[in-house]
N, CA, C and O atoms as CSV, one atom per row, in Angstrom:
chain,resi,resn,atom,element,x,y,z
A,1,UNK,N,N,3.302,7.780,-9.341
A,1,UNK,CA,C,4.333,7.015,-10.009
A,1,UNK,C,C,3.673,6.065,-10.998
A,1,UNK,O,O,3.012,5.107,-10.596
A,2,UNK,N,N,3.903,6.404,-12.685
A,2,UNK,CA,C,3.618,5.163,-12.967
A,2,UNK,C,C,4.363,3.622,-13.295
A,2,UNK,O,O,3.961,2.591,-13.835
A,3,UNK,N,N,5.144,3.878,-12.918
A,3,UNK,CA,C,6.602,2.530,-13.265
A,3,UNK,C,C,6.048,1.946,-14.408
A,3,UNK,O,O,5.475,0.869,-14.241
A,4,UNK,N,N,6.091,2.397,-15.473
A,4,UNK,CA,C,6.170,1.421,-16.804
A,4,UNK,C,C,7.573,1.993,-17.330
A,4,UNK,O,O,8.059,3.109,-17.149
A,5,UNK,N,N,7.954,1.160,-17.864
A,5,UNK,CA,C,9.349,1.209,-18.589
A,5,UNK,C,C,9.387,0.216,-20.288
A,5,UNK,O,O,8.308,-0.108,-20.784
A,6,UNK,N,N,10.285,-0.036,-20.767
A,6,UNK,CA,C,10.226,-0.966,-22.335
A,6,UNK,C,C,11.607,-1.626,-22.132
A,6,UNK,O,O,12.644,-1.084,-21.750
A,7,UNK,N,N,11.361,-3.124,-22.527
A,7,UNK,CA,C,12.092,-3.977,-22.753
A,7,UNK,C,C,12.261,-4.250,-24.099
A,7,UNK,O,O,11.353,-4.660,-24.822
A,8,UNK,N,N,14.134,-3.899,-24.689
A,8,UNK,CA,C,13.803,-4.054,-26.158
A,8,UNK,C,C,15.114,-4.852,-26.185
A,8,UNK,O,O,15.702,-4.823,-27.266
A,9,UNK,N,N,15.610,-5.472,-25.317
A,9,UNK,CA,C,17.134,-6.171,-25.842
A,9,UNK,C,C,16.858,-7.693,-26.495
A,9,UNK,O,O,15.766,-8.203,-26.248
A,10,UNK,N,N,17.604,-8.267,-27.137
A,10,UNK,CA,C,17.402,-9.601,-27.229
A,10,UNK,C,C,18.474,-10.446,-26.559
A,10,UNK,O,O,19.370,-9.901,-25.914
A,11,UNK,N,N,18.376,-12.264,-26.747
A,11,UNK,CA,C,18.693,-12.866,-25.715
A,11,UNK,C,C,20.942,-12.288,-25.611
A,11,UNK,O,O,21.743,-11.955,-24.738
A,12,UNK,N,N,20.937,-12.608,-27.707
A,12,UNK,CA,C,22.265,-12.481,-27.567
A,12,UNK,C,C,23.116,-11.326,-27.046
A,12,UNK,O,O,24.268,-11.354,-26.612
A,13,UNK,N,N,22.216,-10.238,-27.203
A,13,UNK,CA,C,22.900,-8.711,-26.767
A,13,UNK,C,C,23.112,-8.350,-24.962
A,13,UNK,O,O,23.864,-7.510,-24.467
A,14,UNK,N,N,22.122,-9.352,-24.217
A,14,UNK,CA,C,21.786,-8.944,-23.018
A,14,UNK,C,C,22.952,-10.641,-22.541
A,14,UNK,O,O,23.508,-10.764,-21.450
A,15,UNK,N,N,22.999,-11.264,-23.221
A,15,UNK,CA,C,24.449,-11.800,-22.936
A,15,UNK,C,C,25.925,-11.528,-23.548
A,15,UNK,O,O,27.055,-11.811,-23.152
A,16,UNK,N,N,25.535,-11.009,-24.427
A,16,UNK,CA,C,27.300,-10.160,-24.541
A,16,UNK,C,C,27.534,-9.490,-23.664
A,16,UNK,O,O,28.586,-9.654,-23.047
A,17,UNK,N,N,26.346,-8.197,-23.199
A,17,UNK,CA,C,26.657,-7.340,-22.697
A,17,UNK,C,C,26.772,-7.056,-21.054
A,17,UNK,O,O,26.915,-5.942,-20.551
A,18,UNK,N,N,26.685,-8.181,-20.416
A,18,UNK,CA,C,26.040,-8.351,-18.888
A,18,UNK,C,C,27.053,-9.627,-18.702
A,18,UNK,O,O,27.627,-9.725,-17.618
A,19,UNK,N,N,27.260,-10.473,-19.580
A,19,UNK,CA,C,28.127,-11.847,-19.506
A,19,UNK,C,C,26.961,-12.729,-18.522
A,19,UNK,O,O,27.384,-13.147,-17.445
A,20,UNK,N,N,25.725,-12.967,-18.833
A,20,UNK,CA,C,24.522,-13.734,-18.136
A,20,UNK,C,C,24.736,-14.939,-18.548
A,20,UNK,O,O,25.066,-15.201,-19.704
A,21,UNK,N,N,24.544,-15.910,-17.505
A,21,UNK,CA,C,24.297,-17.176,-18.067
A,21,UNK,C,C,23.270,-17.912,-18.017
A,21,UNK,O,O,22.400,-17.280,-17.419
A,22,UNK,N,N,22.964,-18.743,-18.273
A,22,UNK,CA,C,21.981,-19.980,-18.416
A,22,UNK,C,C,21.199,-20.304,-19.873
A,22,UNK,O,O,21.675,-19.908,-20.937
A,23,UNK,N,N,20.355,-20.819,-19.823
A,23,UNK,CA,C,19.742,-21.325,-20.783
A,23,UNK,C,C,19.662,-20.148,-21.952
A,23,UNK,O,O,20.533,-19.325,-21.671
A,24,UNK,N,N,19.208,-19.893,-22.723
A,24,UNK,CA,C,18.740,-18.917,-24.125
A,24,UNK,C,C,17.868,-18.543,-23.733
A,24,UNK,O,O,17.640,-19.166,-22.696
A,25,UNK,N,N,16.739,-17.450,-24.015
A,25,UNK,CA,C,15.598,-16.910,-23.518
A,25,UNK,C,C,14.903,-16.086,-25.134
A,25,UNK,O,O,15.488,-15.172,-25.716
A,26,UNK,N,N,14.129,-16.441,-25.396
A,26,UNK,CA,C,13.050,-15.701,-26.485
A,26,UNK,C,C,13.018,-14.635,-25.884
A,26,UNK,O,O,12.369,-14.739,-24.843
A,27,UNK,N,N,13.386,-13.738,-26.045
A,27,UNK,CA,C,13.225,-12.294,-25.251
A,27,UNK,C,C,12.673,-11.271,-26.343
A,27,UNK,O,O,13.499,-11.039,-27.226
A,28,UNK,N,N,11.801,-10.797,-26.435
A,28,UNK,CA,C,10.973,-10.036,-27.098
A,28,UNK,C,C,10.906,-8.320,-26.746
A,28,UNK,O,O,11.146,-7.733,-25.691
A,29,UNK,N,N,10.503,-7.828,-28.008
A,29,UNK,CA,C,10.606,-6.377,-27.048
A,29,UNK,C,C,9.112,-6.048,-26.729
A,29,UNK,O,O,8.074,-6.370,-27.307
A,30,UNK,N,N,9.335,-5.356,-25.698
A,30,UNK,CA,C,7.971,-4.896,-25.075
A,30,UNK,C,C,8.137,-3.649,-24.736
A,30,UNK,O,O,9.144,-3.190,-24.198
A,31,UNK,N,N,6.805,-2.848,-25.147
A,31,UNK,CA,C,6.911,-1.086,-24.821
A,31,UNK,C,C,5.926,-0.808,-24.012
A,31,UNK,O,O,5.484,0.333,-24.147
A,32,UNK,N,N,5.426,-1.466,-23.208
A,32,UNK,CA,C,4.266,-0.768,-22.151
A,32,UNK,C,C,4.611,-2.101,-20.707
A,32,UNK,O,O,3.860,-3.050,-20.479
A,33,UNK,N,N,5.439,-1.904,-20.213
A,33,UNK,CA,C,5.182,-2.887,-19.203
A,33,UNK,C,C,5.145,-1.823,-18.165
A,33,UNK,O,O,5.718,-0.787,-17.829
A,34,UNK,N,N,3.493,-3.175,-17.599
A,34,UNK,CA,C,2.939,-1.830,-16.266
A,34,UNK,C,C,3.347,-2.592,-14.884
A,34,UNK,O,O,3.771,-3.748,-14.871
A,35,UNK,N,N,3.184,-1.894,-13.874
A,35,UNK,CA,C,3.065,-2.551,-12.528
A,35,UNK,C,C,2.173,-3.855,-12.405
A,35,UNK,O,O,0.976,-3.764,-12.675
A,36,UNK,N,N,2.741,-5.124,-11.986
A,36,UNK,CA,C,1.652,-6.355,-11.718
A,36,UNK,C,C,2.593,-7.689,-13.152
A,36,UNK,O,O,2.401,-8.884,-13.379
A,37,UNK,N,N,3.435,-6.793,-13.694
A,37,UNK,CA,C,3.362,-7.598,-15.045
A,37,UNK,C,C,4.882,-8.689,-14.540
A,37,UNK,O,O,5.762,-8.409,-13.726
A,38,UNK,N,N,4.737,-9.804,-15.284
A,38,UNK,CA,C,5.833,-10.532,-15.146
A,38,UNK,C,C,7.221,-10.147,-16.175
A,38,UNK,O,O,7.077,-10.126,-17.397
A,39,UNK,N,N,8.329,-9.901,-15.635
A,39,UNK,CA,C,9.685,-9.814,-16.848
A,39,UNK,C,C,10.983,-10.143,-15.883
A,39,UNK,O,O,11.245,-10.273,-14.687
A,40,UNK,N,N,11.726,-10.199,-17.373
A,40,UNK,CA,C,13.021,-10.712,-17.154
A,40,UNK,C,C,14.303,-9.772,-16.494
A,40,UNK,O,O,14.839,-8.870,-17.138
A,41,UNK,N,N,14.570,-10.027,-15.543
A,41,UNK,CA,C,15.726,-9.405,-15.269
A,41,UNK,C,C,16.662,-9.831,-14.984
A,41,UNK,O,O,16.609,-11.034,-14.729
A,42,UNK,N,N,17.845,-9.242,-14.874
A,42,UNK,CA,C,19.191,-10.017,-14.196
A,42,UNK,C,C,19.243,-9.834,-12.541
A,42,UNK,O,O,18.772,-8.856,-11.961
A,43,UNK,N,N,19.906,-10.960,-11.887
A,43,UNK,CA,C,20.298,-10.861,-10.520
A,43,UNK,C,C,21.580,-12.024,-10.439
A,43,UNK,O,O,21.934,-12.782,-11.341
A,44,UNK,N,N,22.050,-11.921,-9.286
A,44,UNK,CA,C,23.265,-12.246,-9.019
A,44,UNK,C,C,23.157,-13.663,-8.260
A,44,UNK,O,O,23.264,-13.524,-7.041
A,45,UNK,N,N,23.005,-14.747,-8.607
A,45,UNK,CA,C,22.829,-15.982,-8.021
A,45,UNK,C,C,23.700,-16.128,-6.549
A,45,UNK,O,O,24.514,-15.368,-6.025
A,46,UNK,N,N,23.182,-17.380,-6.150
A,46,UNK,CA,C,24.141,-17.865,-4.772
A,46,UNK,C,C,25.838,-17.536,-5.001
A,46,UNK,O,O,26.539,-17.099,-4.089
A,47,UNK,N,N,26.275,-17.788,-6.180
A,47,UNK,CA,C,27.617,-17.626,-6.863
A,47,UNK,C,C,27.896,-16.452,-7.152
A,47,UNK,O,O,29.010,-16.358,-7.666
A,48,UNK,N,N,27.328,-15.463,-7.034
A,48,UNK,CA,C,27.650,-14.371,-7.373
A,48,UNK,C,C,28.014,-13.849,-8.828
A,48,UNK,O,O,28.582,-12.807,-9.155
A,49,UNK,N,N,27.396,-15.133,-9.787
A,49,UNK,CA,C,27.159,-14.916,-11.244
A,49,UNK,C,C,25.846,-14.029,-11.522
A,49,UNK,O,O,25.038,-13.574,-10.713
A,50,UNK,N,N,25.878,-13.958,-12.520
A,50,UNK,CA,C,24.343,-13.238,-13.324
A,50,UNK,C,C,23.648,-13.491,-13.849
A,50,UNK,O,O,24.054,-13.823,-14.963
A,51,UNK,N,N,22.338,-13.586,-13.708
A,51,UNK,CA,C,21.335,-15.342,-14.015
A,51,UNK,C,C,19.756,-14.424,-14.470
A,51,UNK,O,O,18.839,-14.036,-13.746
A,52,UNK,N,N,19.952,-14.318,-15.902
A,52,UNK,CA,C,18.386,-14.251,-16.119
A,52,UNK,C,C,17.033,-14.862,-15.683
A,52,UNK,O,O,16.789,-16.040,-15.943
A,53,UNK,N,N,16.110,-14.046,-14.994
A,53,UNK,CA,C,15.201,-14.764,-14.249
A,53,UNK,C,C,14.256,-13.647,-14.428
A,53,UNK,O,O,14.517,-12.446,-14.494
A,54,UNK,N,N,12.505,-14.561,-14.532
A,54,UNK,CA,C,11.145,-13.592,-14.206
A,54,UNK,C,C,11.168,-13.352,-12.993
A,54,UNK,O,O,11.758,-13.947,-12.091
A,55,UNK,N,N,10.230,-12.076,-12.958
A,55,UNK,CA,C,9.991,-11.807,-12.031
A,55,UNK,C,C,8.724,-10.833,-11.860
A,55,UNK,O,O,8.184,-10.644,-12.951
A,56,UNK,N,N,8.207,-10.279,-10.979
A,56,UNK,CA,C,6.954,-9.625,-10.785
A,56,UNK,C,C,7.077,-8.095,-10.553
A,56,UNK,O,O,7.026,-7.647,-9.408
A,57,UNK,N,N,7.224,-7.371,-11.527
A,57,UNK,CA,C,7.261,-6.019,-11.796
A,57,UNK,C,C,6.462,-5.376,-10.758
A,57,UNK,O,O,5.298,-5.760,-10.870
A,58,UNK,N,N,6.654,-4.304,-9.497
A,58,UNK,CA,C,6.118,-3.435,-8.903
A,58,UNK,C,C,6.462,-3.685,-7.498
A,58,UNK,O,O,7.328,-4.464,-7.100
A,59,UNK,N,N,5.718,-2.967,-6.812
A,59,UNK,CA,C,5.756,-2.522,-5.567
A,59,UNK,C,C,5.466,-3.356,-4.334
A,59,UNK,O,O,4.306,-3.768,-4.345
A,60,UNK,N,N,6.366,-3.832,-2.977
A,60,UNK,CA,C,6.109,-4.730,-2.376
A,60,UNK,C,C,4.655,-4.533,-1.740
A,60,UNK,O,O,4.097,-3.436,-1.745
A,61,UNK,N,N,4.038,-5.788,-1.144
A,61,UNK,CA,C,2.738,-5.772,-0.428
A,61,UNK,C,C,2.449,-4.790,0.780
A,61,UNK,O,O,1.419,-4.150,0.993
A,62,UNK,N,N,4.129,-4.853,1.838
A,62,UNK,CA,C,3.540,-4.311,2.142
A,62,UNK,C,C,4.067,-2.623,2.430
A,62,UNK,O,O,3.769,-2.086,3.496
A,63,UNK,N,N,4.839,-1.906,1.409
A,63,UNK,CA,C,4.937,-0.914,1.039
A,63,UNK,C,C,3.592,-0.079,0.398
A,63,UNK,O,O,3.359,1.060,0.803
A,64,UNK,N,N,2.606,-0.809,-0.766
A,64,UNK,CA,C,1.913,-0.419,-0.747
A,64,UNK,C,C,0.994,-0.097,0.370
A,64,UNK,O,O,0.261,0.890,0.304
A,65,UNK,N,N,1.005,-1.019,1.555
A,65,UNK,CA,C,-0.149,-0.951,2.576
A,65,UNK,C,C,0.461,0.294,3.305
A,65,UNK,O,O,-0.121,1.370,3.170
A,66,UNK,N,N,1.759,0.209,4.178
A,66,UNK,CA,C,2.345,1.346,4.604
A,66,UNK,C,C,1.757,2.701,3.843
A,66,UNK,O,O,1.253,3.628,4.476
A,67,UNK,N,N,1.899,2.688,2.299
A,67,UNK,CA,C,1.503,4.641,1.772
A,67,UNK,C,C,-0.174,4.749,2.094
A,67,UNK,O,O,-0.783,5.573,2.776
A,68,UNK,N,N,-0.652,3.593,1.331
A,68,UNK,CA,C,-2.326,3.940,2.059
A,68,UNK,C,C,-2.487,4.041,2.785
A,68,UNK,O,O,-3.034,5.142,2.860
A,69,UNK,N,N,-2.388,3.393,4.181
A,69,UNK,CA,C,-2.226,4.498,5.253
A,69,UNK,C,C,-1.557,5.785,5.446
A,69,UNK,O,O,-2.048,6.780,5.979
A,70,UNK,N,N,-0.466,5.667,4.989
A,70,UNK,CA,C,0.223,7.122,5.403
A,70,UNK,C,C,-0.996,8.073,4.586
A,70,UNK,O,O,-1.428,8.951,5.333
A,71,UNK,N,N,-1.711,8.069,3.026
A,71,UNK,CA,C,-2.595,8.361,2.444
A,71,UNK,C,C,-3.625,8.445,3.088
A,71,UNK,O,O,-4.209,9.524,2.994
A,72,UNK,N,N,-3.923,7.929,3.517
A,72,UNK,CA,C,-5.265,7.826,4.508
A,72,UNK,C,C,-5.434,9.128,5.715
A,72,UNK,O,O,-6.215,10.078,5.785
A,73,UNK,N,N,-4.330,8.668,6.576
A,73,UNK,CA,C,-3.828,9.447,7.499
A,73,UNK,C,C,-4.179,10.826,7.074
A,73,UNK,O,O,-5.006,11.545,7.635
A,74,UNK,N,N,-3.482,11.119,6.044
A,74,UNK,CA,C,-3.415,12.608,5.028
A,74,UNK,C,C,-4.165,13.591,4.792
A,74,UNK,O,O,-3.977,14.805,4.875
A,75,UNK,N,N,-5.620,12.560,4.286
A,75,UNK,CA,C,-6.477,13.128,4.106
A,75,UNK,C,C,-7.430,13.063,5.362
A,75,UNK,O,O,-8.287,13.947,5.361
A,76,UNK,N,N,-7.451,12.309,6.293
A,76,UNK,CA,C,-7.949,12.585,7.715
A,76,UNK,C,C,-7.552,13.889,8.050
A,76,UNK,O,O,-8.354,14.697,8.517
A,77,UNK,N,N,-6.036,14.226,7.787
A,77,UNK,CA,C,-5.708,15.866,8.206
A,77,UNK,C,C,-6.203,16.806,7.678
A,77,UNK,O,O,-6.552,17.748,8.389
A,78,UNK,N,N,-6.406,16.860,6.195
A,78,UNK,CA,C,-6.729,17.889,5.722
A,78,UNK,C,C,-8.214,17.716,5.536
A,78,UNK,O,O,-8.806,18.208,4.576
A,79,UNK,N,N,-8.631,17.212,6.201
A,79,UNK,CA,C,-10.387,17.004,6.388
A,79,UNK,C,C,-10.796,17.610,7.682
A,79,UNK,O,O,-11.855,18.119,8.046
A,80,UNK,N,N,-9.702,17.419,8.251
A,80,UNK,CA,C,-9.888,18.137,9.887
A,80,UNK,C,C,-9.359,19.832,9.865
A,80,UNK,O,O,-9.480,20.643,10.783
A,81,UNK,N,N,-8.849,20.012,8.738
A,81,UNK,CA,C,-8.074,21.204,8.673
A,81,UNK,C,C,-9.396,22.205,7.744
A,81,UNK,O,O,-9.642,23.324,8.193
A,82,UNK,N,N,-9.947,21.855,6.846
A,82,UNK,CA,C,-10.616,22.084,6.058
A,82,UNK,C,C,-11.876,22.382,6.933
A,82,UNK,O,O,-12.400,23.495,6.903
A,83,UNK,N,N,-12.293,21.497,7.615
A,83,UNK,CA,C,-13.635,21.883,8.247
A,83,UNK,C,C,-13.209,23.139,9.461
A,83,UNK,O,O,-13.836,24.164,9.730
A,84,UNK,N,N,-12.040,22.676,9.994
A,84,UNK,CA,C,-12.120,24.360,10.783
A,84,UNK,C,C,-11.925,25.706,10.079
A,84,UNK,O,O,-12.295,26.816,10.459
A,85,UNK,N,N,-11.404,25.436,9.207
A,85,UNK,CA,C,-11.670,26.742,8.003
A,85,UNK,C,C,-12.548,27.123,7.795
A,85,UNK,O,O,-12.569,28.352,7.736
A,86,UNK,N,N,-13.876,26.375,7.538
A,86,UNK,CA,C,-14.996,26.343,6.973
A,86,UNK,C,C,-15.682,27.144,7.894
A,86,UNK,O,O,-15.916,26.590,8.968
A,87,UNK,N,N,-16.154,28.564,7.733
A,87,UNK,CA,C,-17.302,29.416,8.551
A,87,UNK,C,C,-18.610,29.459,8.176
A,87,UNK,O,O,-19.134,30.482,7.736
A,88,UNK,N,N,-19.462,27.896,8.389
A,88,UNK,CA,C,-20.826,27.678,8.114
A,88,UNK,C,C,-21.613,28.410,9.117
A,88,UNK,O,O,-21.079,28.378,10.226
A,89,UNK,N,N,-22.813,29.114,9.060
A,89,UNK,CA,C,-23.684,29.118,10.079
A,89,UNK,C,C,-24.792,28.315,10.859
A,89,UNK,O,O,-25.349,28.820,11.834
C-alpha cells in the first residue's frame, strides 16, 4: 500500500462545499502526500459540526506492529516450508 493521495482544494471551496467552520486556512495544493505527513481534514466536532483540523496521515502504531508480526509469522512459514522441499544431500 502506498497511501499517497493530492490535496488541491482551497480554503473557500472546501467551505462552500462541506459547510466547515472555523477560522480561514491557507490551504495549498499538494501532489505527493506520503504516509508520516501532517494535513488537513474534516471531522465532526463534539457538536456534530465540521471543523477543519491537522492531522497525521497513515497507519495506527499499533496496526502497523500487528502486520509485522503477522509478516514475520509468514515468512517463518514459508522458511519452514521451503527447507522441507529442499532435497540437499
Amino acid at each position: 500500500m502506498c497511501g499517497r493521495f493530492t490535496q488541491k482544494y482551497t480554503w473557500s471551496e472546501v467551505h462552500t462545499f462541506l459547510n466547515v467552520f472555523g477560522t480561514p486556512l491557507n490551504l495549498r495544493p499538494r501532489y505527493n502526500i506520503a504516509l508520516t505527513t501532517t494535513v488537513d481534514v474534516v471531522r465532526l466536532d463534539a457538536q456534530g459540526r465540521r471543523e477543519l483540523v491537522s492531522m497525521r496521515w497513515g497507519p495506527r502504531a499499533h496496526v502497523v506492529a500487528e502486520s509485522l508480526e503477522e509478516r514475520a509469522r509468514d515468512l517463518q512459514r514459508q522458511g519452514r516450508r521451503n527447507r522441507h522441499e529442499t532435497n540437499v544431500p
